[in-house]
Legacy VTK file of the C-alpha trace (Angstrom):
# vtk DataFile Version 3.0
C-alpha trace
ASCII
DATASET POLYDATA
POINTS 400 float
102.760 73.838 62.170
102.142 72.055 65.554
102.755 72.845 69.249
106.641 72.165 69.194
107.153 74.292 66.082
106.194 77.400 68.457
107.310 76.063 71.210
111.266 75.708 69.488
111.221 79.251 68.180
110.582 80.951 71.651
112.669 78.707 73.050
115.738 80.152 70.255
115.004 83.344 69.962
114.052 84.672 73.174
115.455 85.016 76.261
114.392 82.387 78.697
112.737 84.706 81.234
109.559 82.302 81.860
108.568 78.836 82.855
105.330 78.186 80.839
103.043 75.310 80.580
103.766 74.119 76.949
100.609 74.945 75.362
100.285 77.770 72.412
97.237 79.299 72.503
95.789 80.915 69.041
91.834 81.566 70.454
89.975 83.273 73.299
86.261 83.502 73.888
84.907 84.240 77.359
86.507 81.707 79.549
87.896 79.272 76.825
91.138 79.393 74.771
92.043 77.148 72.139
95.939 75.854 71.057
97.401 75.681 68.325
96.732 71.864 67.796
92.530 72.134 68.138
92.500 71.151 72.233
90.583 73.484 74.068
90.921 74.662 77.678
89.380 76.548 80.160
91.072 80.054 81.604
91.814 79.412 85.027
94.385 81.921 85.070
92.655 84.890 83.309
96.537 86.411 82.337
97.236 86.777 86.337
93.514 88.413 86.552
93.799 90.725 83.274
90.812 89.230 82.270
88.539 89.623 84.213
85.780 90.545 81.646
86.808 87.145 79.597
88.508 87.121 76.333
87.913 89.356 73.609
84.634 90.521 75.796
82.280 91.867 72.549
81.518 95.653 74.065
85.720 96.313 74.691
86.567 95.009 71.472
84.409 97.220 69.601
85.347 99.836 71.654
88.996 98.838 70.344
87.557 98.571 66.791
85.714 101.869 66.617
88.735 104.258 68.008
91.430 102.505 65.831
89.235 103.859 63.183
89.958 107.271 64.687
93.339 108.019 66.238
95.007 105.916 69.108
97.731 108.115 70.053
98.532 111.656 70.456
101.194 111.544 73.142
100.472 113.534 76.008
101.791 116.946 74.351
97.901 117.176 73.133
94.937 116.651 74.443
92.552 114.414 72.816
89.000 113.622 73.535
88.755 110.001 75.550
91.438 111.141 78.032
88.709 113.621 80.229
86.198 110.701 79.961
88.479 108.491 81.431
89.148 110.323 84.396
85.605 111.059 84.885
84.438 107.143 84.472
87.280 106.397 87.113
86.447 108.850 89.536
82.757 108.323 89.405
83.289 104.335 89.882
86.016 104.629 92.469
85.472 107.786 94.408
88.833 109.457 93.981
89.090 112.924 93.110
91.695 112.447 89.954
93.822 109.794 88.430
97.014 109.472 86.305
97.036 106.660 83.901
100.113 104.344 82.876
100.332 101.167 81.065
102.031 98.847 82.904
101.436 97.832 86.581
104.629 97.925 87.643
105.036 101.734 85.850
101.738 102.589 88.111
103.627 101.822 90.955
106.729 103.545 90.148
104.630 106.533 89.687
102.615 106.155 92.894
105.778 105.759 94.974
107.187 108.811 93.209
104.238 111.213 94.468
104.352 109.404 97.791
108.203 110.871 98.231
107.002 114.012 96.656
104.145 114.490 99.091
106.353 113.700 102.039
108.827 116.517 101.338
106.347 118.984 100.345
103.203 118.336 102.622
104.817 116.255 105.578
108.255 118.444 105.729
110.555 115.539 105.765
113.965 116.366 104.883
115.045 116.039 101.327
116.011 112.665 100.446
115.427 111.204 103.298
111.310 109.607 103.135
111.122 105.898 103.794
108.687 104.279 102.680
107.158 100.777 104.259
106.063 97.648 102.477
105.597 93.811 103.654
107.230 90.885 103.231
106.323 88.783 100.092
105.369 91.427 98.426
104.654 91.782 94.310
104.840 95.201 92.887
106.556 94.420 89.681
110.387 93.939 88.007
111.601 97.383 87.869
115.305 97.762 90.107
113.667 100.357 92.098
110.500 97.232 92.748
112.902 94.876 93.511
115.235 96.738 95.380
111.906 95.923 98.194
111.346 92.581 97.242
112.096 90.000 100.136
112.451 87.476 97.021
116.005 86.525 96.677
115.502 85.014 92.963
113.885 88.533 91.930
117.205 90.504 93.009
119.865 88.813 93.825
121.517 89.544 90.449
120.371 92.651 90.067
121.954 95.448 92.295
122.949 97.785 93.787
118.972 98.844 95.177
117.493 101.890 94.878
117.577 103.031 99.291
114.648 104.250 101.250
112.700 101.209 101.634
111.689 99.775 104.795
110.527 95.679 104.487
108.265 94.366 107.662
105.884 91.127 108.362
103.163 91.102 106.018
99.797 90.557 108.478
101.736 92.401 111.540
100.479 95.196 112.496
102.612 95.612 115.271
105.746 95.580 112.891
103.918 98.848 111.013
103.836 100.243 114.113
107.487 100.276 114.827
108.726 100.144 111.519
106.702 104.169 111.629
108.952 107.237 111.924
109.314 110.671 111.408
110.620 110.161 107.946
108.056 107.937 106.862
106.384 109.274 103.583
103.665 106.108 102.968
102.817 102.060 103.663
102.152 100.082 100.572
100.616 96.771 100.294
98.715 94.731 98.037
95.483 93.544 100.183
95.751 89.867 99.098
99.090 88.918 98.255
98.523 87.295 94.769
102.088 86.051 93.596
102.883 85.063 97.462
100.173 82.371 97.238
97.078 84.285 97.404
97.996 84.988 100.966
94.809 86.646 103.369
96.253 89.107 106.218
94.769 88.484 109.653
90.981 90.478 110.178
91.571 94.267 111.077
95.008 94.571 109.148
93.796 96.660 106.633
91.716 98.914 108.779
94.533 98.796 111.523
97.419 99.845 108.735
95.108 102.297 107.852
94.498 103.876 111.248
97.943 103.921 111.882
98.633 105.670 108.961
96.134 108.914 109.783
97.839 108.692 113.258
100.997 109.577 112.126
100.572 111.395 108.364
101.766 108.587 106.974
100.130 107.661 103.052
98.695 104.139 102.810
98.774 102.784 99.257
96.751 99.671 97.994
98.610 98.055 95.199
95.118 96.591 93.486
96.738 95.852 90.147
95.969 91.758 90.594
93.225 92.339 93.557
91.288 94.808 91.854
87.893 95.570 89.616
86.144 93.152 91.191
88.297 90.040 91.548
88.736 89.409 94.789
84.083 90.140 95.128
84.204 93.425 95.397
85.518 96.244 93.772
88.958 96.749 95.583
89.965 94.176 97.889
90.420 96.656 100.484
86.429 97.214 100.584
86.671 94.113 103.316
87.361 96.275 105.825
85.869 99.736 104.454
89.189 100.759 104.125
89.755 103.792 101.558
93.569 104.029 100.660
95.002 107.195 100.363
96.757 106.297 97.242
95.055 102.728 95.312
97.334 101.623 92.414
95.042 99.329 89.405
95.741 97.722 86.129
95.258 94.334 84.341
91.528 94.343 83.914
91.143 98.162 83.607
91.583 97.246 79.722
89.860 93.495 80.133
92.930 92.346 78.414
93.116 94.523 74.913
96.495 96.243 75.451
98.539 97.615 79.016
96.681 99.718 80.728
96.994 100.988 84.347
96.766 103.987 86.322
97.229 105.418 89.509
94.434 107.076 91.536
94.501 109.579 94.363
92.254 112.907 95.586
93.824 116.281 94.369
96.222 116.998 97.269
98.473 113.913 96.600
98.095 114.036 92.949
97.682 117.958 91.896
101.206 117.778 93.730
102.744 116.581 90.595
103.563 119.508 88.016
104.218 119.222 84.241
107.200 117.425 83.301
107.777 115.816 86.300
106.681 112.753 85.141
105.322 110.995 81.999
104.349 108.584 79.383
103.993 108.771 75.769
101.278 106.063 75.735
99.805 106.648 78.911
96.316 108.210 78.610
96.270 107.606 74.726
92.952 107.753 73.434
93.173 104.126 72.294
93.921 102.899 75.859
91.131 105.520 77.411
88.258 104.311 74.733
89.475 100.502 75.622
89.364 101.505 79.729
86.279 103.475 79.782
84.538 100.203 77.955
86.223 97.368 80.494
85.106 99.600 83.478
81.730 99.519 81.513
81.075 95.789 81.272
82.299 95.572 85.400
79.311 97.462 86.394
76.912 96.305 83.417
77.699 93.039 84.257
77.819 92.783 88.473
81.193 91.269 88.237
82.370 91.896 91.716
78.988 90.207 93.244
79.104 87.496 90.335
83.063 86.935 91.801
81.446 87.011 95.901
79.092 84.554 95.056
80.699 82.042 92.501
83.591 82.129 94.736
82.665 81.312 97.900
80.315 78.305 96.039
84.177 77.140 94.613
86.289 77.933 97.597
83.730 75.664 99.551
83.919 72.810 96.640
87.211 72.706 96.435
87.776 72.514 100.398
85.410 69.407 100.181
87.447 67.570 97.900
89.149 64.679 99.661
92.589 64.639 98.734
95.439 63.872 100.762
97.921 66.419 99.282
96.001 70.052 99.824
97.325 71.720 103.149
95.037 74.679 103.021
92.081 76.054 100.640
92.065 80.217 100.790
90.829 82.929 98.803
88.567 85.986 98.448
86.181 86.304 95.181
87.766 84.245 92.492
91.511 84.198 93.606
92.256 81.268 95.409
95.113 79.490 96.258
95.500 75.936 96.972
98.257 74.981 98.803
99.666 71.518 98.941
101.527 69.771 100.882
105.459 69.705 100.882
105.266 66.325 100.241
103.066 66.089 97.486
106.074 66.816 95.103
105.266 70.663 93.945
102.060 72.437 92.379
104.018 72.382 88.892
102.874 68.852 88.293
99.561 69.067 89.312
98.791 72.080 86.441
100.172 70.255 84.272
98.024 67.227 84.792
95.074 70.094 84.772
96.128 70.556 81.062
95.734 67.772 80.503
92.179 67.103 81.593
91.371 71.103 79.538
91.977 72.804 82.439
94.702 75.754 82.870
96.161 77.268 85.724
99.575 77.919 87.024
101.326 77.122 90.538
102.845 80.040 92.523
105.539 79.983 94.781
106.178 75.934 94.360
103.432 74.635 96.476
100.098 76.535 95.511
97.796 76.504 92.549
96.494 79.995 91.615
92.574 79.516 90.204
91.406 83.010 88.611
89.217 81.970 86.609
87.343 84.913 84.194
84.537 86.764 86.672
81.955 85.879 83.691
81.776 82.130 84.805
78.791 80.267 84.968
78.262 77.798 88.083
77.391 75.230 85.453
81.421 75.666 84.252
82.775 75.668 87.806
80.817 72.928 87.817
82.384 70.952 84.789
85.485 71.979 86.179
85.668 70.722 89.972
85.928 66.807 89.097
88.362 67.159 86.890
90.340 69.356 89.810
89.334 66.735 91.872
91.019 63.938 90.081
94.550 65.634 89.231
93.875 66.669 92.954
93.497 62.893 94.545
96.307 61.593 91.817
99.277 59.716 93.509
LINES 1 401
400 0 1 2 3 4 5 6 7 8 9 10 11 12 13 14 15 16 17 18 19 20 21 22 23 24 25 26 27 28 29 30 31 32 33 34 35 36 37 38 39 40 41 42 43 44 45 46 47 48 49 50 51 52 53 54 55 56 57 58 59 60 61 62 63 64 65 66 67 68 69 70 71 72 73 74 75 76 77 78 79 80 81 82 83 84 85 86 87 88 89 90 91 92 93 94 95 96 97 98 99 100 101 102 103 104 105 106 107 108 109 110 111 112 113 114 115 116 117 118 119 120 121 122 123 124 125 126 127 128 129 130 131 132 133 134 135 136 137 138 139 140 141 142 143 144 145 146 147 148 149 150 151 152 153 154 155 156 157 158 159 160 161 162 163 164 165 166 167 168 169 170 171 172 173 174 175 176 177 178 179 180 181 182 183 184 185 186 187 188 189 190 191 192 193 194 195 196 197 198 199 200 201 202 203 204 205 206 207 208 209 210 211 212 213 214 215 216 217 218 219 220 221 222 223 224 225 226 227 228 229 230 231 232 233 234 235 236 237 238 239 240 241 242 243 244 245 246 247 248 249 250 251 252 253 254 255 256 257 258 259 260 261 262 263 264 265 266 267 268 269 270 271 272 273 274 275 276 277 278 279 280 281 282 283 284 285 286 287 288 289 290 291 292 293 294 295 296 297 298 299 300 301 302 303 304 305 306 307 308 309 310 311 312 313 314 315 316 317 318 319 320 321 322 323 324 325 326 327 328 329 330 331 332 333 334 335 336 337 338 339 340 341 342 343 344 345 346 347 348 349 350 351 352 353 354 355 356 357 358 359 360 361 362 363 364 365 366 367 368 369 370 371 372 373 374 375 376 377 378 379 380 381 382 383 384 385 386 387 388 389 390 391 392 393 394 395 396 397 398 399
């Protein structure tokens, strides 16, 4: 069976949901995948920074291995005896007093912007009902019709209503715009640091700290959506680090389970989360010991391995190769760690082209938002692979 053969049974049987680059992959290893037909590529997407470890990494597999031997899921109506190690390996790494895992991102959120309306009735005082909660333009948070309801995308929504109220959309990188959006009814801020689907977008220096500050100033929540910008991606732990900012409320995923199965979770200090009481929210597979053994190992091989300094360094050495490359269509070279975004010209006919020219020279990534290519390459890396990489990014990069 070739390429095609897959290719004409998603295409049939499944609803048409995605634009991907028509390659089936059938092998990972570290930052390599293999397709169906032999070619091999390199990961220059890392499943939109999932895997951040690399594939299959050897110490989260056989974590994987060893409790599928034992049990991988009680539910939540027992206890079982990863989900206390968990929490402890995520509050010792990150700081925060206690943490409620999920499994998908966008379900982390959900959950996060739940307590954040719960906190603002019970703690703040504001009237039942009526908390508003602030979030930027071009934001990402996920797919869910409460999500979108806030996205400024029209292509994410438009189909989709009536939206879930309360929601409050302002300039991302104005601080100003906080500022007034901020009321008496205002319950939290939420932002995602870097702006990853946007086109790896970088707010101005002092956003963070100043959304922040204004926050405290009026006991207001601020939560950092780190699902994409997180566990070291962006060169250090949480992309809100830059600017020593510690969010009340930081939301992770993707690489909390280096790419094994969903995994997120949402972490806070006791007042915000001890607000929530049992059955007020929930998830059968959230916390399972399967998904807690898998966590506790990716969180593991981050710290084992340095990843957030490998991603500082390697990825200011790429950022400043790729600005040197002479080519005619880039308007702008930008990123933190190992997200980056190119962004090309209008002119230069769309970033879709370009990625696929990339696969063909073994080389995958994916554009975002028409005119940027997203690299996120694996933080394991070597300079010597960067290395192998950059002329061949170079030459799809000068091509008519």
């Amino acid at each position: 069976m070739n390429s095609q053969y897959y290719i004409d049974l998603e295409d049939k049987y499944g609803a048409h949901n995605y634009k991907p680059l028509d390659v089936v992959l059938t092998k990972g290893e570290g930052v390599w995948v293999e397709d169906i037909d032999g070619n091999r590529y390199l990961d220059f997407l890392s499943a939109y920074s999932a895997l951040n470890q690399g594939h299959r990494h050897p110490k989260i597999v056989k974590a994987l291995q060893d409790q599928l031997e034992r049990i991988t899921l009680t539910s939540r109506a027992f206890r079982n005896d990863q989900l206390g190690l968990f929490y402890k390996k995520l509050s010792d790494m990150t700081g925060y007093q206690m943490s409620l895992p999920m499994n998908s991102g966008a379900e982390a959120v959900e959950t996060a912007l739940k307590v954040a309306r719960k906190w603002g009735y019970a703690v703040k005082g504001i009237p039942k009902y009526e908390a508003e909660i602030i979030v930027a333009a071009g934001n990402f948070h996920g797919r869910t019709i409460t999500i979108i309801s806030f996205s400024s995308e029209p292509l994410y929504k438009d189909a989709f209503g009536p939206f879930t109220p309360g929601f409050k959309i302002v300039p991302f990188g104005d601080l100003e715009a906080v500022r007034a959006a901020i009321n008496p009814n205002t319950a939290a801020v939420m932002l995602e640091p870097i702006q990853g689907e946007n086109g790896v977008i970088i707010p101005p220096e002092g956003y963070l700290r100043g959304v922040a500050d204004l926050c405290k100033q009026n006991q207001v929540l601020f939560i950092a959506d780190e699902i994409q910008t997180g566990l070291g991606r962006t060169g250090k732990l949480f992309a809100s680090d830059y600017e020593k900012v510690r969010p009340d409320i930081t939301i992770i995923g993707k690489a909390l389970s280096g790419g094994m199965l969903p995994i997120s979770a949402v972490l806070a200090d006791e007042p915000i989360l001890g607000l929530y009481q049992p059955s007020e929210h929930g998830s059968t597979f959230g916390g399972s010991p399967l998904a807690c053994a898998v966590g506790i190992a990716a969180l593991d091989v981050i710290e084992e391995e340095n990843l957030p300094e490998r991603a500082f360094t390697l990825g200011n050495y790429f950022i400043d190769r790729l600005s040197e490359i002479p080519s005619a269509h880039i308007k702008e070279v930008r990123g933190r760690g190992l997200l980056i975004g190119v962004e090309l010209k209008p002119e230069a006919g769309g970033a879709r082209r370009f990625c696929e020219a990339l696969q063909g020279e073994g080389i995958l990534a994916k554009e975002t938002h028409d005119h940027v290519i997203r690299f996120a390459p694996p933080l394991i890396i070597e300079q010597e692979t960067l290395d192998w990489a950059l002329p061949r990014i170079a030459k799809v990069l000068q091509m008519p």
